[in-house]
C-alpha atoms as an extended CHARMM CRD file, in Angstrom:
* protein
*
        95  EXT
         1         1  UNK       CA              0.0000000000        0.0000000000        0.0000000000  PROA      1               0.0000000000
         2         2  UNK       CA              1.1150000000        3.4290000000       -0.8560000000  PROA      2               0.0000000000
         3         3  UNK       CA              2.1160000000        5.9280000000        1.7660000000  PROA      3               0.0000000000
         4         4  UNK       CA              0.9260000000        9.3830000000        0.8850000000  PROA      4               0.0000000000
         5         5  UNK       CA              1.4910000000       13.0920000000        2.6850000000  PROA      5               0.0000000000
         6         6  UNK       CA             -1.4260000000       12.7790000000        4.6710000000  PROA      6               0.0000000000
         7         7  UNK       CA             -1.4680000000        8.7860000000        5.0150000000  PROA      7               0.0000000000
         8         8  UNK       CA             -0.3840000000        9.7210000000        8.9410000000  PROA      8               0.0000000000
         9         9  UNK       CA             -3.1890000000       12.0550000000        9.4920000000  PROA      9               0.0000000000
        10        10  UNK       CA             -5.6460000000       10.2630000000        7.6020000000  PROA      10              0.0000000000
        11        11  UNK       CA             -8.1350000000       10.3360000000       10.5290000000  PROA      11              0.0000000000
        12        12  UNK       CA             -7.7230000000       14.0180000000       10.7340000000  PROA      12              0.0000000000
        13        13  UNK       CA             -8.3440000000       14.5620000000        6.7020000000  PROA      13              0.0000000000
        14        14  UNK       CA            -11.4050000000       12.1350000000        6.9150000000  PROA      14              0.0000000000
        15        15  UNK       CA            -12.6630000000       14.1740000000        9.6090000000  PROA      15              0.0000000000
        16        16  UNK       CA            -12.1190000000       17.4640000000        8.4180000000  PROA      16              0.0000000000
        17        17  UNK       CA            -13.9760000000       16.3970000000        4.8360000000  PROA      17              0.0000000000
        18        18  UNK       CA            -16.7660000000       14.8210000000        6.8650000000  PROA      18              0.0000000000
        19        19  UNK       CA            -17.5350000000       18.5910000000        8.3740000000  PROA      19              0.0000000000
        20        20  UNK       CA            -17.2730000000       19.8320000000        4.8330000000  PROA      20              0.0000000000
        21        21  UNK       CA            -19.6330000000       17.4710000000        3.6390000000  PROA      21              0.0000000000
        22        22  UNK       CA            -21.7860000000       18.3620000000        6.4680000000  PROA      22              0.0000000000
        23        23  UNK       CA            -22.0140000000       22.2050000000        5.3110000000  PROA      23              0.0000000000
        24        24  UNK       CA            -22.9140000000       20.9350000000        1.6380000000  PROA      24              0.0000000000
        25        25  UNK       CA            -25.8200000000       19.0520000000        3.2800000000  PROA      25              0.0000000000
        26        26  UNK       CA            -26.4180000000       22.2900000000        5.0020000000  PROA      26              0.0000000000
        27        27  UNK       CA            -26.9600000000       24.1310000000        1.8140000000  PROA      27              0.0000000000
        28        28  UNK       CA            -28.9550000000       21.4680000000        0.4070000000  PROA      28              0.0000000000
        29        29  UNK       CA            -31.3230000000       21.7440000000        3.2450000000  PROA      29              0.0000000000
        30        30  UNK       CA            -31.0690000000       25.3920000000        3.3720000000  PROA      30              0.0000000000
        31        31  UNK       CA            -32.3570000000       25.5300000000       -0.4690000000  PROA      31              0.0000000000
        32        32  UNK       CA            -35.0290000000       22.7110000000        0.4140000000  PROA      32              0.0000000000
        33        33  UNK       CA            -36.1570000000       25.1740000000        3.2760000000  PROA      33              0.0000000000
        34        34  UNK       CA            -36.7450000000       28.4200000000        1.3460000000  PROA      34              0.0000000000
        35        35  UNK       CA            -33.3340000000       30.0040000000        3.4830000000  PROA      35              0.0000000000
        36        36  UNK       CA            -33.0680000000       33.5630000000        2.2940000000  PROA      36              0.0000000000
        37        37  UNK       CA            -30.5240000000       33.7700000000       -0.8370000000  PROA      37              0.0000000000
        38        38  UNK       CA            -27.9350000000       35.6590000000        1.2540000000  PROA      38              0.0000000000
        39        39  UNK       CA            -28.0870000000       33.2350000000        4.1240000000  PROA      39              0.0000000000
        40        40  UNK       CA            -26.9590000000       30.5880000000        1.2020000000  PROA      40              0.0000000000
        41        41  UNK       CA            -24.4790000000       32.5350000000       -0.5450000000  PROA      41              0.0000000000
        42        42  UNK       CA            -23.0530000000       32.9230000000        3.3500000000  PROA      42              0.0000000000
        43        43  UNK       CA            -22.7560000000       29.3660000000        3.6810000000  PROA      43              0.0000000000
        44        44  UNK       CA            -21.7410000000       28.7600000000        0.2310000000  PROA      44              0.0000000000
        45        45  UNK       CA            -18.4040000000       30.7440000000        0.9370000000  PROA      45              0.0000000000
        46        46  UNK       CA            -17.7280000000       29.1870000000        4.3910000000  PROA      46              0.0000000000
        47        47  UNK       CA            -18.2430000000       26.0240000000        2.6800000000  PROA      47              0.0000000000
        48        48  UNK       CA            -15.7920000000       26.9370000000       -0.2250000000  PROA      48              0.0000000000
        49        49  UNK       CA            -12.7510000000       28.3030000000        1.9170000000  PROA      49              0.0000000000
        50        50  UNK       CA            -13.1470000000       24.9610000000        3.8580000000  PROA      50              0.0000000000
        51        51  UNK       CA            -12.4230000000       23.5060000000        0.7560000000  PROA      51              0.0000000000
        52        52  UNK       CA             -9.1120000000       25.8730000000       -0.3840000000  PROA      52              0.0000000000
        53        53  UNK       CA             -8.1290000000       25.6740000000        3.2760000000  PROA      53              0.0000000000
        54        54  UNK       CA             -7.9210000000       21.7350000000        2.8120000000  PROA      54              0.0000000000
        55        55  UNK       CA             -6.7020000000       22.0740000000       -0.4760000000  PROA      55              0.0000000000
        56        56  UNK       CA             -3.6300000000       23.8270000000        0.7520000000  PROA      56              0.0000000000
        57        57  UNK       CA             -3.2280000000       21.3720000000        3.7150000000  PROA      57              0.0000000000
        58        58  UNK       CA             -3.2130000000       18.6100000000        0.8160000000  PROA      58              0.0000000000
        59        59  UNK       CA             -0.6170000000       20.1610000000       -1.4690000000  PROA      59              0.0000000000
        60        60  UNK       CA              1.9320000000       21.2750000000        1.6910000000  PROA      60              0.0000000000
        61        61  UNK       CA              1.6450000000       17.6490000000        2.9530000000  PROA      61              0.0000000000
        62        62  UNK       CA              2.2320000000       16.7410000000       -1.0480000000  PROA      62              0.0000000000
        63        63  UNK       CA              5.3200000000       18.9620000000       -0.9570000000  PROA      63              0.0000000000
        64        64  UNK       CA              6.6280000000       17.8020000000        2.0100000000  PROA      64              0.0000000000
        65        65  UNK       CA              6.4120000000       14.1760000000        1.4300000000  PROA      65              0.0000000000
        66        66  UNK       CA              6.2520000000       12.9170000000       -2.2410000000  PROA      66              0.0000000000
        67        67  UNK       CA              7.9650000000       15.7730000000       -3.7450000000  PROA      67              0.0000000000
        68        68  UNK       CA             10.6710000000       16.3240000000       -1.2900000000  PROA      68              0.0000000000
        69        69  UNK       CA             11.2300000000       12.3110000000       -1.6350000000  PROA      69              0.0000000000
        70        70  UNK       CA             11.5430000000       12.3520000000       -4.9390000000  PROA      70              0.0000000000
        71        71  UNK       CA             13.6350000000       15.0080000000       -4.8570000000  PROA      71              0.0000000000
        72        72  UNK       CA             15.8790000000       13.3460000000       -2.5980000000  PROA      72              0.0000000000
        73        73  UNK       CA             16.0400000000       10.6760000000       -4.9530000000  PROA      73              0.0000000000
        74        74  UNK       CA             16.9860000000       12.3320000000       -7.9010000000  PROA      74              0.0000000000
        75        75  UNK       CA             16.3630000000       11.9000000000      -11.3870000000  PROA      75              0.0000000000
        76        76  UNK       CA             13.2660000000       12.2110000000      -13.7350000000  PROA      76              0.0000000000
        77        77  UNK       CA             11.2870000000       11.5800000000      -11.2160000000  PROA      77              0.0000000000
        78        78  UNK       CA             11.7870000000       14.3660000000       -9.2370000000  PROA      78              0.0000000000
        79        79  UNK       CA             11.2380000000       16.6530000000      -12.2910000000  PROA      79              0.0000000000
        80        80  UNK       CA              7.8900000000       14.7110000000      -12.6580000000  PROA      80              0.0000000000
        81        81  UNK       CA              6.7780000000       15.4510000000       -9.1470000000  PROA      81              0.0000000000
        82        82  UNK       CA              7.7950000000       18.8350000000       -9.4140000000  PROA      82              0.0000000000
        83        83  UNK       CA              5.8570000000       19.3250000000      -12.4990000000  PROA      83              0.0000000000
        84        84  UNK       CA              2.9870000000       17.9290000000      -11.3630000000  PROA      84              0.0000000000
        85        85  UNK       CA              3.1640000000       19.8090000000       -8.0830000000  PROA      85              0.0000000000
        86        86  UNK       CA              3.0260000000       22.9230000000      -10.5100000000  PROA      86              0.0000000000
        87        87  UNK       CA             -0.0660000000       21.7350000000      -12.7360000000  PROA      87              0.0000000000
        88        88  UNK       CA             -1.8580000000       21.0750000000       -9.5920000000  PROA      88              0.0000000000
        89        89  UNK       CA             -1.3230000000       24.3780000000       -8.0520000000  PROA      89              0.0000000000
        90        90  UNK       CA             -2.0880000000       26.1270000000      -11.5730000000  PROA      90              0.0000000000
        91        91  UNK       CA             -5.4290000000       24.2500000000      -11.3220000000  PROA      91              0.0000000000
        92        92  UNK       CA             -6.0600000000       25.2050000000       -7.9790000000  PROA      92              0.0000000000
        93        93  UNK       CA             -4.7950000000       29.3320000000       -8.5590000000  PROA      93              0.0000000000
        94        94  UNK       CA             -7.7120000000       28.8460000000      -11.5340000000  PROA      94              0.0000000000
        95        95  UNK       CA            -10.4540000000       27.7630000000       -9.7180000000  PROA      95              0.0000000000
């Protein structure tokens, strides 16, 4: 089995997308209840930097375990994981 970044926090990274998921049922439920548009749009933001703030967490525990192992190893692989550190962030700058 692979070991990733976050593979030693796991429980922490399940837990933290469990309480995002719980704020996207929240807007669901909101929307089924007729919740005033702003009241959404509020929760739709909390909601969404929950999901860059985890995003980040993600990508520094990328950096700091597969890249800077591949790194240490050397070779076209590190170039790989470098590159595809730097398409991932360019996706997430976009969005």
């Amino acid at each position: 089995m692979a070991v990733h970044g976050y593979t030693a926090n796991k429980d922490d990274v399940l837990k933290r997308l469990r309480r995002i998921e719980g704020q996207v049922r929240g807007l669901q439920r909101m929307v089924e209840e007729d919740t005033y548009c702003i009241d959404v749009l509020t929760q739709v933001s909390a909601t969404t930097k929950a999901l860059q703030s985890f995003a980040l967490t993600m990508m520094d525990d990328h950096l700091q375990s597969c890249v800077a192992d591949a790194i240490a190893q050397g070779g076209d692989q590190a170039q790989d994981k470098i590159a595809e550190a730097s398409q991932a962030i360019a996706r997430m700058v976009r969005s």
